[in-house]
Short mmCIF file of the C-alpha atoms (twelve columns), coordinates in Angstrom:
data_MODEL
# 
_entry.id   MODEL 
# 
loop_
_atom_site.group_PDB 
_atom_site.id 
_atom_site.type_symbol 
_atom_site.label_atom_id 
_atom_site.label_alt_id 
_atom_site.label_comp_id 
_atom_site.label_asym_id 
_atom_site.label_seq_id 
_atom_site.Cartn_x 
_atom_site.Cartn_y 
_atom_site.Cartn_z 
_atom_site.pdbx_PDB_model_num 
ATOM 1   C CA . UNK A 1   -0.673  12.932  -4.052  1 
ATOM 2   C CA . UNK A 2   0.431   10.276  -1.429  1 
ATOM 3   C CA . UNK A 3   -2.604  7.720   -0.656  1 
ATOM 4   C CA . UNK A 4   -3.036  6.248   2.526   1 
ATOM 5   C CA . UNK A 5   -2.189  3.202   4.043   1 
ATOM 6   C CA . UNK A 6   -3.300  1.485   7.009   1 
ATOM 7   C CA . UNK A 7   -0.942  -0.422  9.583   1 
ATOM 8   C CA . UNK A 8   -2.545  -3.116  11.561  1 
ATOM 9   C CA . UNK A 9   -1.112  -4.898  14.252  1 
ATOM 10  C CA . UNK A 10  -2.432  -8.493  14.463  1 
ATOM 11  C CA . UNK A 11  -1.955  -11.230 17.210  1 
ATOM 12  C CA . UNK A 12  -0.074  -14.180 15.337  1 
ATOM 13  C CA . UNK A 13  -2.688  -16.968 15.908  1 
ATOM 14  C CA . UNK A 14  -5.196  -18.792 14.085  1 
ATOM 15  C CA . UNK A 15  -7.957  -16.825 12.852  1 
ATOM 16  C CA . UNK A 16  -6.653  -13.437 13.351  1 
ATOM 17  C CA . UNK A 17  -6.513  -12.018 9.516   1 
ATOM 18  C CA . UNK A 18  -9.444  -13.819 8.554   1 
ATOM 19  C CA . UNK A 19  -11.347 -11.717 11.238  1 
ATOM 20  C CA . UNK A 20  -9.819  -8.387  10.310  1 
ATOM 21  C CA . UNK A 21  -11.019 -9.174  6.285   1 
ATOM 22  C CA . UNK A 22  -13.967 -10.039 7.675   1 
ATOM 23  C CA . UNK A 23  -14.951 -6.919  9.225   1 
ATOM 24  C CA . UNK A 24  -14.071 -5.086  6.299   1 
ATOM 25  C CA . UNK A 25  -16.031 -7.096  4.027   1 
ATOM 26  C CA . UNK A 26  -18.970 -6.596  6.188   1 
ATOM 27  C CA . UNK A 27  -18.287 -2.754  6.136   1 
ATOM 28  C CA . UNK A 28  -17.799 -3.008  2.416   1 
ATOM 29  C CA . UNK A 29  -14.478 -2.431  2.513   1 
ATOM 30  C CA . UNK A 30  -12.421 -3.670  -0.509  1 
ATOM 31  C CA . UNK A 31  -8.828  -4.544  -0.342  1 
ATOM 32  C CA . UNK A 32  -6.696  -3.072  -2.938  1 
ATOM 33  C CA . UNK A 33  -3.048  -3.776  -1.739  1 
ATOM 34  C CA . UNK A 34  -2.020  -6.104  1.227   1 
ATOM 35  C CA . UNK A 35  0.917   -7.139  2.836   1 
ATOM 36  C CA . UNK A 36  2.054   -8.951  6.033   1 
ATOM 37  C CA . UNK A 37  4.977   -9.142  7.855   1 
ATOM 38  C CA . UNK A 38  4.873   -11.838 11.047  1 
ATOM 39  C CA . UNK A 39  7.169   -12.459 13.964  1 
ATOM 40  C CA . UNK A 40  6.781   -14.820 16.232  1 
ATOM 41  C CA . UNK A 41  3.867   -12.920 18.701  1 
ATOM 42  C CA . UNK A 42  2.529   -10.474 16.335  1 
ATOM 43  C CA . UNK A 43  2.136   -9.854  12.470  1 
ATOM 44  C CA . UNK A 44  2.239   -6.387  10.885  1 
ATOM 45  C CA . UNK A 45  -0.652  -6.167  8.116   1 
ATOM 46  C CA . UNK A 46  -0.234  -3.021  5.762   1 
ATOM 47  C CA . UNK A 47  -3.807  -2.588  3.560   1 
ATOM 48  C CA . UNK A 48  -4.697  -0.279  0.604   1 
ATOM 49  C CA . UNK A 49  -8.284  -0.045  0.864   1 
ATOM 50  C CA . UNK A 50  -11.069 2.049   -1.337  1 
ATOM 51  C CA . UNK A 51  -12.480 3.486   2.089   1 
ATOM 52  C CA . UNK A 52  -9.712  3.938   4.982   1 
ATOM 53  C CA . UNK A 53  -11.788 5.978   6.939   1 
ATOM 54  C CA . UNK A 54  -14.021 3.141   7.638   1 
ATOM 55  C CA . UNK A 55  -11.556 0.728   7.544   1 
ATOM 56  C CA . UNK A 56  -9.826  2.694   10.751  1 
ATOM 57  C CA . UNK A 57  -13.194 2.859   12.409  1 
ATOM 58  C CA . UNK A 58  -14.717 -0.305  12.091  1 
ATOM 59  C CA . UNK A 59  -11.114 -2.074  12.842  1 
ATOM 60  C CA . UNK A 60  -10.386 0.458   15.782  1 
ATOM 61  C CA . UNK A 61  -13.733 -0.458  17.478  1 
ATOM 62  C CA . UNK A 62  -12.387 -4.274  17.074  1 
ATOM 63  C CA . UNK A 63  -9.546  -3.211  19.719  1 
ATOM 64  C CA . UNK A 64  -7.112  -2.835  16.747  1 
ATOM 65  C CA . UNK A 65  -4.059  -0.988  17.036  1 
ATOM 66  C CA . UNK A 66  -3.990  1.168   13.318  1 
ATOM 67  C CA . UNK A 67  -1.687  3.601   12.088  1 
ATOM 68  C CA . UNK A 68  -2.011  5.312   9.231   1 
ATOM 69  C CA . UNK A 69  0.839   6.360   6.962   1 
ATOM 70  C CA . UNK A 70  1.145   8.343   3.680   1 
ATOM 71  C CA . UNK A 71  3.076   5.838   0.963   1 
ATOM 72  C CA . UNK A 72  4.038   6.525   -2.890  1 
ATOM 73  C CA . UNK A 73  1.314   4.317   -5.585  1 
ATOM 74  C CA . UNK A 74  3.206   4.472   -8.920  1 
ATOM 75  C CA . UNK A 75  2.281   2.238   -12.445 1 
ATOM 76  C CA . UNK A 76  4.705   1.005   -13.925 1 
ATOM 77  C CA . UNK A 77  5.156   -1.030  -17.466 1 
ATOM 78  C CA . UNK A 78  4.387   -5.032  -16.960 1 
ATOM 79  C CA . UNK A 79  7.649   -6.079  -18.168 1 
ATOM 80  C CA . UNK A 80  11.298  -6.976  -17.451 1 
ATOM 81  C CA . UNK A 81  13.321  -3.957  -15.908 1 
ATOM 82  C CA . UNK A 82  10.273  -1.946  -15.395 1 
ATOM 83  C CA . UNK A 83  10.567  -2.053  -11.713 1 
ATOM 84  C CA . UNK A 84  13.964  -1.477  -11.624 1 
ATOM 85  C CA . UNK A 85  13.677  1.789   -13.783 1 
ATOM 86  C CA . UNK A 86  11.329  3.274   -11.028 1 
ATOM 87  C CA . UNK A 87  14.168  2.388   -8.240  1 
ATOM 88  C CA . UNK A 88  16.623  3.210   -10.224 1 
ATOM 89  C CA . UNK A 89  14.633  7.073   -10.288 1 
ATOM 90  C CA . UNK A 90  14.408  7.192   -6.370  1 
ATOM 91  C CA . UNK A 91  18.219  5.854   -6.048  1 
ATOM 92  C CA . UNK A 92  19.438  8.206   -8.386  1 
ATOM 93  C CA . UNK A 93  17.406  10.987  -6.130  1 
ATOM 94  C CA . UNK A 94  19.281  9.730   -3.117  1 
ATOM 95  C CA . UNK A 95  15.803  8.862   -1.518  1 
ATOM 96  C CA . UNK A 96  15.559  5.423   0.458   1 
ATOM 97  C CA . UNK A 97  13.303  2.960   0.077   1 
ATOM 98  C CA . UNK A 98  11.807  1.547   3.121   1 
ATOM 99  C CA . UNK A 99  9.968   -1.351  1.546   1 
ATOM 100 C CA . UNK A 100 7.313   -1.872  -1.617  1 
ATOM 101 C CA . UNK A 101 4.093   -4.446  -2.245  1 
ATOM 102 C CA . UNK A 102 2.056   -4.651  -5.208  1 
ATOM 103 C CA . UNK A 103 -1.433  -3.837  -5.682  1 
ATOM 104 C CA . UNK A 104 -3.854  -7.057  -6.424  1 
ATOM 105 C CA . UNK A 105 -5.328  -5.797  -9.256  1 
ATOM 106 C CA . UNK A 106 -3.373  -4.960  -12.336 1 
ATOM 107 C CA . UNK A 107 -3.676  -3.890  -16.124 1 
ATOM 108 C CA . UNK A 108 -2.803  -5.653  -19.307 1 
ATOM 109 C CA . UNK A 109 0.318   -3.377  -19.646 1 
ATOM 110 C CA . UNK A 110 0.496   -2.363  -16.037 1 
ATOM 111 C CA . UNK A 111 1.541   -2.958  -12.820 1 
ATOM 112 C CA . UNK A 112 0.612   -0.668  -9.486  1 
ATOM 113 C CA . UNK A 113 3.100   -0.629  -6.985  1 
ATOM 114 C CA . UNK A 114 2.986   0.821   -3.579  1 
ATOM 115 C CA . UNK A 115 6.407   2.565   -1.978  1 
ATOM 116 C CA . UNK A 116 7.376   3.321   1.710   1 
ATOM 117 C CA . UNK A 117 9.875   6.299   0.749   1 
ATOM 118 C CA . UNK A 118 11.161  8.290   3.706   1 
ATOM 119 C CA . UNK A 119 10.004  11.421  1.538   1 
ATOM 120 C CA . UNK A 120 7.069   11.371  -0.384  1 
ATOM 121 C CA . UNK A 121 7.302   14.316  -1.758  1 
ATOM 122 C CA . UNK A 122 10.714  13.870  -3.571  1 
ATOM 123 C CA . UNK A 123 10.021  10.711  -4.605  1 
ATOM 124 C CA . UNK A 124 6.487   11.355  -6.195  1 
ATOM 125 C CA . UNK A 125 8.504   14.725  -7.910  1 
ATOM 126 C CA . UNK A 126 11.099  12.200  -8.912  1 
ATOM 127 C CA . UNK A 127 9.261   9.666   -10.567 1 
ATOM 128 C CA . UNK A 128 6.818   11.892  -12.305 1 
ATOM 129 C CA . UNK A 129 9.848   13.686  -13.603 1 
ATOM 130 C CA . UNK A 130 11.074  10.661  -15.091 1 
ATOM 131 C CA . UNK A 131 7.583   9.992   -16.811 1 
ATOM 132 C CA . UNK A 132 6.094   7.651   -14.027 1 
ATOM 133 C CA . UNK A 133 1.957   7.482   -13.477 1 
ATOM 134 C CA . UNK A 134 1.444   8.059   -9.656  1 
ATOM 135 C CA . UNK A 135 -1.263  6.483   -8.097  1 
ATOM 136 C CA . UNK A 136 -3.819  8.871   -6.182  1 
ATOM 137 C CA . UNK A 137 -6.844  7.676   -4.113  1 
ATOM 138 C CA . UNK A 138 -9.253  8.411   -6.707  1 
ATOM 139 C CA . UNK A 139 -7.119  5.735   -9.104  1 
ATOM 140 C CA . UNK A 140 -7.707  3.035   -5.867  1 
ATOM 141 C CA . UNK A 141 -11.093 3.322   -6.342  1 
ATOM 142 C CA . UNK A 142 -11.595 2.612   -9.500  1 
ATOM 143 C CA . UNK A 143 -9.133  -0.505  -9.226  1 
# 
């Protein structure tokens, strides 16, 4: 039930990001989740997108480097402590947490939240288990 996210390794200079959204937009791409982690040279861009098939192509024939990497979606309640019950579930199942974004969009009630687990599989049984809506590709989507 993992969905798919795409790692993209971006020069840290002016212009960069605005030319990878670019390209997507003209691909009609849409963005679902984003994050971005910089260092000094280089900036590490992790995307949720409705179509990562055509995200990887279109950016690959750019020249950019893109790996793709099965992560966790879960919703979880728009309120205090909500995100900490969810952790709390993968703690409690002894699975770490490599890092977590949220989606862009979002309900009245809800919240979508993407995981880096070292085992998907545990963690999606573990958070279903305690009652947990994962997030599947169909439910990107529709977001």
């Amino acid at each position: 039930m993992a969905i798919k996210q795409l790692t993209v390794f971006v020069e840290n200079k002016q212009g960069a990001l605005v030319s990878i959204t670019d390209t997507l937009a003209a691909h009609n791409v849409n963005i679902r989740a984003l994050s971005i982690a910089e260092t000094q040279d280089f900036g590490i861009l992790r995307l949720i997108v409705n179509d990562e098939e055509t995200a990887e192509k279109t950016l690959s024939e750019q020249g950019y480097l893109i790996k793709i990497t099965d992560v966790v979606g879960v919703k979880i309640g728009d309120a205090p402590g909500k995100l900490t019950a969810a952790l709390g579930v993968l703690d409690k199942a002894g699975i770490n947490m490599e890092y977590l974004y949220a989606f862009m969009s979002r309900t009245e009630k809800h919240a979508y939240v993407v995981l880096r687990v070292e085992d998907n599989t545990a963690a999606e049984a573990a958070l279903e288990g305690a009652g947990f809506h994962l997030i599947t590709a169909a439910d990107v989507c529709k977001l």
